[in-house]
C-alpha positions in Angstrom: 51.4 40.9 18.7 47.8 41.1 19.9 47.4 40.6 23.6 44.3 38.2 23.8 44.6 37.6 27.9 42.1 40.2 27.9 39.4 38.6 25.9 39.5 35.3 27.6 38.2 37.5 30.7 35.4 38.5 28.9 32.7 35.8 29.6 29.2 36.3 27.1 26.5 36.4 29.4 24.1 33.1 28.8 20.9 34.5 26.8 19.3 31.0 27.5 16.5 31.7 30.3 15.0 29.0 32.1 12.5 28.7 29.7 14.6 28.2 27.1 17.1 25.5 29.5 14.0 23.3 29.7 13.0 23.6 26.3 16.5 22.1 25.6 16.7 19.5 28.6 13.4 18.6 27.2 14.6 18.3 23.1 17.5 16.0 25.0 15.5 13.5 26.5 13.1 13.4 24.2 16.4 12.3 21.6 17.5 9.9 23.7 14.1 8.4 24.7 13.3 8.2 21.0 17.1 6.9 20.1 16.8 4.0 23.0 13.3 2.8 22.1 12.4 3.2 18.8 13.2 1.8 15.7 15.6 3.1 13.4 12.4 3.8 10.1 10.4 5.8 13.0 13.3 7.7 13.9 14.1 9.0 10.3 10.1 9.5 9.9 9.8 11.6 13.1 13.0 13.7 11.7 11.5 13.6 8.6 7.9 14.7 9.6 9.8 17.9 11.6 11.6 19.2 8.7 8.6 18.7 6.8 6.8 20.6 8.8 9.2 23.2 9.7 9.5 24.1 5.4 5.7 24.2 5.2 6.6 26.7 8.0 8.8 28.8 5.8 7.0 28.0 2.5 3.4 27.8 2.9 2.1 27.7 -0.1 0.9 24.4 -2.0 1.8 25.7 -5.2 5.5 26.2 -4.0 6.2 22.4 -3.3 3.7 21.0 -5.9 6.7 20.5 -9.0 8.3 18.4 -6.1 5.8 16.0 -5.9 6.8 13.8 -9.4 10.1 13.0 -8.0 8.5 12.4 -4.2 6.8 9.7 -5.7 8.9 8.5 -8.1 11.2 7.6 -5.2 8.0 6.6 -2.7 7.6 3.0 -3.9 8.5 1.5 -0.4 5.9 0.2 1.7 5.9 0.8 5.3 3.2 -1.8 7.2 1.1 0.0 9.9 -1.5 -2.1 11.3 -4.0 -2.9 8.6 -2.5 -1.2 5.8 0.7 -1.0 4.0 1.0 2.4 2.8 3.9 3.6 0.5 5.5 6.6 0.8 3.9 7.9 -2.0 0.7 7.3 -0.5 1.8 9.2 3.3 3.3 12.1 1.2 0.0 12.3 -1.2 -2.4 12.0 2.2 -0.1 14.8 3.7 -0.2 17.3 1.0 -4.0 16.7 0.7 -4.4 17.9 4.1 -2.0 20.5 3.7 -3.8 21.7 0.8 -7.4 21.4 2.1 -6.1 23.9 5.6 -4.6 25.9 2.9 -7.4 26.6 0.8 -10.0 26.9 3.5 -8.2 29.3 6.0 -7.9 31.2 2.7 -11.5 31.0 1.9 -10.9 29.7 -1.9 -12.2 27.0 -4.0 -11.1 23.6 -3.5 -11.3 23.0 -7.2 -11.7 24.3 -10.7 -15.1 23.4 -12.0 -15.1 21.1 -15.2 -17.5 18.8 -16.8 -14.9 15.7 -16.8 -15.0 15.9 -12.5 -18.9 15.0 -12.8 -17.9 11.5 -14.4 -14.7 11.6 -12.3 -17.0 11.6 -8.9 -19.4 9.2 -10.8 -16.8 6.6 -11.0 -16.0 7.2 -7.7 -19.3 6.5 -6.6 -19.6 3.4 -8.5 -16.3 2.0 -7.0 -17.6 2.2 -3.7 -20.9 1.1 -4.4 -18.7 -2.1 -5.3 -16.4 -2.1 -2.5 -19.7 -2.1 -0.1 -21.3 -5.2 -1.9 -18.0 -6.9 -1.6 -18.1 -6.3 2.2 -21.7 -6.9 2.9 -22.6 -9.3 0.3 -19.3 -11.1 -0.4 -18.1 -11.0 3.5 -14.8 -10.1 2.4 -12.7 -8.3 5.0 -13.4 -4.9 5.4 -9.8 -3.3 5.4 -8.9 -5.6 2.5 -11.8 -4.6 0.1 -11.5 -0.9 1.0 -7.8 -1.1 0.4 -7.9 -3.0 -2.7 -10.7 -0.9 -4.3 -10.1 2.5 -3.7 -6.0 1.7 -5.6 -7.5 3.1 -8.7 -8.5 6.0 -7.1 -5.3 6.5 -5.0 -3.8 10.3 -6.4 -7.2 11.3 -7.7 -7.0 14.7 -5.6 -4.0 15.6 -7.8 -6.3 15.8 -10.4 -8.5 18.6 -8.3 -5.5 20.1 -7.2 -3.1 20.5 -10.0 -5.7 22.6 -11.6 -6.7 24.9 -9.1 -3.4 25.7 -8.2 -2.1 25.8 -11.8 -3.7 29.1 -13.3 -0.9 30.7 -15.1 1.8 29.4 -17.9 4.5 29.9 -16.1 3.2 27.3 -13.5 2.3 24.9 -15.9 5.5 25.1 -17.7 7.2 24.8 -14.0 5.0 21.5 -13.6 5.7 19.9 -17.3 9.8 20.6 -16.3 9.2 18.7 -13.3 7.7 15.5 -14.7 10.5 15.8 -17.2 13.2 16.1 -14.9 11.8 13.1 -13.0 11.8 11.2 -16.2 15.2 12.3 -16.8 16.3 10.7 -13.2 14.6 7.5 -13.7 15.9 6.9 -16.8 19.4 7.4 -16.3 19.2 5.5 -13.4 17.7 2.8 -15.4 20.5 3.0 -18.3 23.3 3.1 -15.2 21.5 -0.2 -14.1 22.3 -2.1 -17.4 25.7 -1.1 -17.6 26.4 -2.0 -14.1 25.1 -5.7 -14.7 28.2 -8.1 -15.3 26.1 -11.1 -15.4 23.6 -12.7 -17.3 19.9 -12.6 -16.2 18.5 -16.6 -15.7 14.8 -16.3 -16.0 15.0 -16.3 -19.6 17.9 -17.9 -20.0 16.1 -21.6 -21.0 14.2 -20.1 -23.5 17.5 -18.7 -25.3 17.3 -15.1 -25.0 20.6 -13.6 -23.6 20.7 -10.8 -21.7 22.2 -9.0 -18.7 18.9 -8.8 -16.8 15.7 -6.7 -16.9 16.2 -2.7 -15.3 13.5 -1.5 -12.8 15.6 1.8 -11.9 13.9 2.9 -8.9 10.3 1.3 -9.3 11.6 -2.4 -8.3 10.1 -3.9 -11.0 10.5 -3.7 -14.8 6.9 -3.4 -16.2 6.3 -1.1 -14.0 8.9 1.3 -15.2 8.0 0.6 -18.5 4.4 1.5 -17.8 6.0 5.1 -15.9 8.0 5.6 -19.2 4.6 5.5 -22.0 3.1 8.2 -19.3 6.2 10.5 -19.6 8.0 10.2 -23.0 5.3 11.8 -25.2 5.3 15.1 -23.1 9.2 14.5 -23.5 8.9 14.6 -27.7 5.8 17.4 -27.2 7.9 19.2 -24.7 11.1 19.2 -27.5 8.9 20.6 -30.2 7.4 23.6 -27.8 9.6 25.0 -25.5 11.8 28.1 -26.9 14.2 27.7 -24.1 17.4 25.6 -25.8 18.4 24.5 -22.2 15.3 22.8 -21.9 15.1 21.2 -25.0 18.5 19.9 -24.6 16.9 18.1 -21.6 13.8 17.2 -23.3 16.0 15.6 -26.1 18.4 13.4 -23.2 15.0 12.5 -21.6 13.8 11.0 -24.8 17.5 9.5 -25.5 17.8 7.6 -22.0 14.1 6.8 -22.1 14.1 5.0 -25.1 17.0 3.4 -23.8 15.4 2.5 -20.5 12.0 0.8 -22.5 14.4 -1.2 -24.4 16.3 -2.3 -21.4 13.0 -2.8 -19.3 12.8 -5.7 -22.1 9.0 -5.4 -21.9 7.0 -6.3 -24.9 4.1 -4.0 -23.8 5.9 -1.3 -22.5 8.0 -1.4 -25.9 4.5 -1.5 -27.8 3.1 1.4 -25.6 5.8 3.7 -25.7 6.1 3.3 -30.0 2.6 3.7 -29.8 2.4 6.8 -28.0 5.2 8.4 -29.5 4.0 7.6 -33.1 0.4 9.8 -32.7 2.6 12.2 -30.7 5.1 12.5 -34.1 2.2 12.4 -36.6 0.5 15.4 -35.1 3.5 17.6 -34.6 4.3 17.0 -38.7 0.5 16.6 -39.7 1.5 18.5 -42.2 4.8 16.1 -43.3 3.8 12.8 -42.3 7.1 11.2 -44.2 8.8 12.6 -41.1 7.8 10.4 -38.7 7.1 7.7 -40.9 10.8 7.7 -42.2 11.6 7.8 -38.1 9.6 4.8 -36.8 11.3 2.7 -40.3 14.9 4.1 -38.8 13.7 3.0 -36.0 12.5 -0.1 -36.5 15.7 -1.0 -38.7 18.4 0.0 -35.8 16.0 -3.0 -33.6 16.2 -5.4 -36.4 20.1 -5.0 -36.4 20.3 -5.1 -32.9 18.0 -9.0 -32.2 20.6 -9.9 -31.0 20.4 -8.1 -27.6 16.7 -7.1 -28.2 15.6 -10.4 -29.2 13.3 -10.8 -26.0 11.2 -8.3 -27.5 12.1 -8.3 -31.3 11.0 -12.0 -32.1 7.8 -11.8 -30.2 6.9 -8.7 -32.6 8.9 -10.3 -36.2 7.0 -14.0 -35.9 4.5 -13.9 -32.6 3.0 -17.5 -33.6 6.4 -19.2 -33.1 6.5 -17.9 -29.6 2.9 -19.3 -28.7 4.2 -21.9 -26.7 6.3 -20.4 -24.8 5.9 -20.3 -20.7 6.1 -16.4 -20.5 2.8 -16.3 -22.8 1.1 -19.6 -22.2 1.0 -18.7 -18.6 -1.2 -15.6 -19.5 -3.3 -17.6 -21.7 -4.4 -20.1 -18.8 -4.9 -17.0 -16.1 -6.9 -15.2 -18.8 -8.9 -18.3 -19.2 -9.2 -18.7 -15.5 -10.5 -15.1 -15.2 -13.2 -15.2 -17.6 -14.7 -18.1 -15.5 -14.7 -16.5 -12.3 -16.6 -13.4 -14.5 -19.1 -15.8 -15.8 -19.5 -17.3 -12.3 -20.3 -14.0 -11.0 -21.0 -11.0 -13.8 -22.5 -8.5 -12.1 -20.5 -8.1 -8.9 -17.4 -9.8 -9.0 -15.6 -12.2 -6.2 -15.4 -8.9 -4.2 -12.2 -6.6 -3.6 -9.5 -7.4 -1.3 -10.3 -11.3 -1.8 -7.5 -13.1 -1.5 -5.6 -15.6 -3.9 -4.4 -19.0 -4.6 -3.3 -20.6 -7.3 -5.1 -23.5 -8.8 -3.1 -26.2 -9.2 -0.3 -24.6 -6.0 2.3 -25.2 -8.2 5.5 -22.8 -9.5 4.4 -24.3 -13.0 3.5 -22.3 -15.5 0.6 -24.3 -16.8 -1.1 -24.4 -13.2 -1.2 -20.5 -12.3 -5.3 -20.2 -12.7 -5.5 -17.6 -10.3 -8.6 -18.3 -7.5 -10.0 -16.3 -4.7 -11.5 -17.1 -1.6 -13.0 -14.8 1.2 -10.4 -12.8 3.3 -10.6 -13.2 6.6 -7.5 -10.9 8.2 -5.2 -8.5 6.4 -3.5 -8.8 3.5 -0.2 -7.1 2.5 -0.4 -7.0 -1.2 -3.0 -7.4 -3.8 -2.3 -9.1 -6.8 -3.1 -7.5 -10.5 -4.4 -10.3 -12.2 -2.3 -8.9 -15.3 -4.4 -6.9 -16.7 -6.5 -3.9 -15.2 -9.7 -4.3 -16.4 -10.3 -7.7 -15.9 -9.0 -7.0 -12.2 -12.1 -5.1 -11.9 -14.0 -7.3 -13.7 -12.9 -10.3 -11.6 -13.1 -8.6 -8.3 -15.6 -5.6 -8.9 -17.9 -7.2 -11.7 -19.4 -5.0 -14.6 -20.1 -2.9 -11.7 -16.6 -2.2 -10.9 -15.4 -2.3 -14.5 -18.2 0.5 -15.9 -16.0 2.7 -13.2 -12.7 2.4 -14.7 -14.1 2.8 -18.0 -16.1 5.7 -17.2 -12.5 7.4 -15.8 -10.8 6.9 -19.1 -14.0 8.4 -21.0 -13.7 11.2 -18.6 -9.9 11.5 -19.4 -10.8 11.6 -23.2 -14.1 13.6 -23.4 -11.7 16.4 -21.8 -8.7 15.7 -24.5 -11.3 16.6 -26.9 -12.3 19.7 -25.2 -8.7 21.1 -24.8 -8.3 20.0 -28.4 -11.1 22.1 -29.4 -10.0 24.9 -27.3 -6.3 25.2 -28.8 -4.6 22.7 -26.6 -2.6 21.5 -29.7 0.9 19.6 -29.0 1.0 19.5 -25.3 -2.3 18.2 -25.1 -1.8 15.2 -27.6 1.4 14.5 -26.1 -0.3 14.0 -22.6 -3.4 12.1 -24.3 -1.0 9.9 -26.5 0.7 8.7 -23.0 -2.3 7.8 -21.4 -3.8 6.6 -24.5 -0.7 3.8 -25.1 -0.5 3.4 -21.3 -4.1 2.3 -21.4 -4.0 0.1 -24.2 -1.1 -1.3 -22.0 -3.3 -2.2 -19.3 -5.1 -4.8 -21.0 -2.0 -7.3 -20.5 -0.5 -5.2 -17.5 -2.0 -3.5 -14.3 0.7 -0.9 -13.4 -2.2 1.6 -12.3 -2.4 -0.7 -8.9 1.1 0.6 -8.0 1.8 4.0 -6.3 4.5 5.1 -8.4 2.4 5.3 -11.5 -1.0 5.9 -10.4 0.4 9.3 -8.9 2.2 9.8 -12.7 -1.1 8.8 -14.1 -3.2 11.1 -12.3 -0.9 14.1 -12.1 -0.7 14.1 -16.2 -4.4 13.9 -16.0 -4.8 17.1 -14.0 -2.4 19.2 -16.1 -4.4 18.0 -19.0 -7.3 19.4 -16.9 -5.3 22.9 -16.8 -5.6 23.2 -20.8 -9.3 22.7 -20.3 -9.9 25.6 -17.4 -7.2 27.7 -17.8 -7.3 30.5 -20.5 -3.7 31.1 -20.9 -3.3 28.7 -24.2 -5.8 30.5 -26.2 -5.4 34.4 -25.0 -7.2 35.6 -27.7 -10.3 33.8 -26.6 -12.7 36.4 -24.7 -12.5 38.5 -28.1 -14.0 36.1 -30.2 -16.6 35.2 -27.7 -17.6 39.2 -27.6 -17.5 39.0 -31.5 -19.9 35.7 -31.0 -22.4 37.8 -29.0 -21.9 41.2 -30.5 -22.0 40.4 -34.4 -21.9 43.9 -35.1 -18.8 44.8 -33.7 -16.6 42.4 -35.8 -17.1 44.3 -38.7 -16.0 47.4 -36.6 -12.8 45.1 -35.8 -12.7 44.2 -39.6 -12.9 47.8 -41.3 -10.3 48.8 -38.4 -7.7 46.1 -39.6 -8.5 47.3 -43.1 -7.0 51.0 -41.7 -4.3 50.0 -40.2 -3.1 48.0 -43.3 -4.1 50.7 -45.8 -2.0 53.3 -43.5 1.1 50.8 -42.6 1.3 48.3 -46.2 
């Protein structure tokens, strides 16, 4: 037996000098300091912010923790209230890896962005916005945390559509970044089937009006229109991704993501989101067999038959869709009709420049009644928490912002589609109507619904916008593109390149 008496006598010599004794005394009261006085959120944030930093540390690169970012804010949708605003997390880990970003790029001395035409109507928009934000501070007297707040929401993860880009040059890295919005999609929606299954009761909202259900999912977006309105953003790349990618694994996963999606839309039980994502996936399907259209069309009838059998559990949706005049009456749509009403009266009242952003609301008749909610707005005078969407995006801005504000959103969506059309052009093909088609259906979408106001989608909206940006500046999808512009200048030398092609086959039939 080994005699260990012998090692116990062998004491290791402390390495710790006194520099490194005070570092630790110091780490140790600054725990306990932080443990005695501070709140449990700003403990995990301090924690959090240090291991943040110490992996920026290790991995400095943007490009490295960019595919991160989907599920970062797919998970962000808490708010935490500092002072005047009421960021998400979303927003702090956006505003973080801008900064990050920006140091990045300029210690390194490169661009900050790709240049593209689309960016000049981009920063026009911008422009335009705050040329509205600034009347409703000046001219409306709204508060001036309140307007900026409330205006700049459609503008929130613009920089991901500079950044995405700039940083994504190759195919591999665009691949890496289409993999991570489907994995996040993935995520969401499984988490959104789970929640359906888990229900045991019956939801009561609808309950008076006869439809029967367990209760509406919101997976992680606490809300189930908003979901819906992340799922017509993702499930077209999901169907484009399935009809591109060579690797089996990942069309395995593009095929579950389109299963549980479905699944989650339908569960969501939102008659626009339902709308949107059939929509989207439709001009998604019709391009991919342009060439055999009976294939989709014989999938959206199979489709629509497998609803039709199952009313029963779908009939929130299905009825609205089978006899939509029936349902006229009906609180859930009546409601919209008097709050439409109510809107285009405050934009008569004031076309040009709106009640001002960050006003705040009341309703009409103060009542929990549906037939009373005619939203109004008086002038803010101290900070608001949360804005509401008026149901609807663009008459939001028209409301608030006027025709001023409005011509901005507008001009973004132009933007978005003058580039589709570009990238089209270019060779863009499947991936770039499967993005298109999302934002298309998630626009049309946002004349009932104003999802774009929250975090969670605005980043999903803007980051699919900048890797449709990537087909337009990158060169990878059409590699054979700097020959035919030499053959464009150099007419001459494509008949050299013809008569050599004529060789080769005569010499290899």
């Amino acid at each position: 037996m080994k005699d260990y008496s012998q090692d116990l006598n062998n004491i290791t010599e402390c390495r710790l000098n006194k520099w490194g004794i005070a570092v630790s005394l110091l780490l140790t009261a600054g725990y306990f300091v932080s443990y005695l006085f501070m709140s449990h959120r700003m403990l995990l944030l301090i924690f959090a912010g240090v291991a943040v930093v110490t992996a920026l540390f290790l991995k400095p690169k943007p490009g490295t923790w960019l595919p991160l970012l989907p599920l970062l804010f797919m998970a962000g949708g808490s708010t935490l209230p500092m002072g005047n605003f009421n960021p998400a997390i979303a927003t702090l880990v956006m505003t973080a890896f801008t900064f990050f970003y920006v140091a990045y790029r300029t210690l390194h001395n490169e661009t900050l962005f790709v240049p593209s035409p689309c960016y000049f109507l981009f920063f026009v928009a911008i422009f335009i916005q705050a040329v509205s934000i600034f009347i409703s501070i000046h001219l409306h007297g709204q508060h001036m945390w309140n307007a900026i707040r409330d205006g700049s929401s459609l503008f929130l993860f613009f920089p991901l559509a500079l950044i995405i880009p700039s940083v994504c040059r190759t195919e591999k890295k665009f691949k890496q970044l289409l993999r991570a919005i489907l994995i996040t999609v993935l995520v969401a929606s499984v988490i959104g089937v789970m929640q359906y299954f888990s229900i045991t009761s019956f939801s009561r909202v609808d309950i008076s009006l006869g439809y029967i259900y367990r209760g509406r999912v919101t997976s992680l977006f606490g809300n189930a229109n908003i979901f819906a309105g992340y799922l017509e953003l993702g499930i077209p790349i999901a169907i484009a991704l399935l009809a591109t990618e060579k690797d089996i694994r990942w069309r395995i996963t593009a095929a579950a993501t389109i299963v549980f999606g479905i699944l989650s839309v339908l569960y969501t039980f939102s008659r626009g989101g339902l709308l949107g994502v059939f929509l989207g996936s439709a001009i998604t399907l019709l391009y991919i067999f342009r060439s055999k259209v009976w294939i989709p069309i014989l999938m959206g009838t199979l489709a629509i038959f497998i609803l039709i059998k199952s009313v029963d559990t779908f009939e929130r949706q299905m009825t609205f869709f089978m006899n939509p005049t029936a349902h006229l009456n009906q609180p859930t749509l009546l409601h919209r009709y008097v709050t439409y009403r109510g809107f285009f009266n405050q934009i008569s009242e004031s076309p040009v420049t709106g009640v001002g952003w960050g006003a705040r609301e009341f309703y009409w008749g103060r009542s929990m009644l549906y037939s009373f909610w005619e939203v109004r707005h008086i002038v803010s005078r101290e900070t608001i928490r949360t804005f509401g969407g008026l149901n609807s995006l663009f008459l939001n801005h028209a409301v608030k912002g006027g025709i001023v504000s409005l011509l901005s959103v507008l001009l973004v969506f132009a933007a978005i589609y003058r580039t589709f059309f570009r990238t089209l052009k270019k060779g863009g093909g499947i991936l770039a109507v499967g993005i298109i088609a999302g934002i298309f259906s998630f626009m049309i979408h946002q004349i009932i619904g104003n999802q774009l106001s929250f975090p969670t989608v605005n980043s999903q909206f803007w980051f699919v916008t900048g890797l449709l940006l990537v087909l337009e500046t990158s060169d990878f999808i059409n590699p054979n593109r700097e020959e035919r512009l030499n053959l464009q200048q150099f007419p001459e030398s494509k008949k050299q390149v013809d008569s050599g092609r004529k060789e080769r086959n005569v010499q290899h039939p």
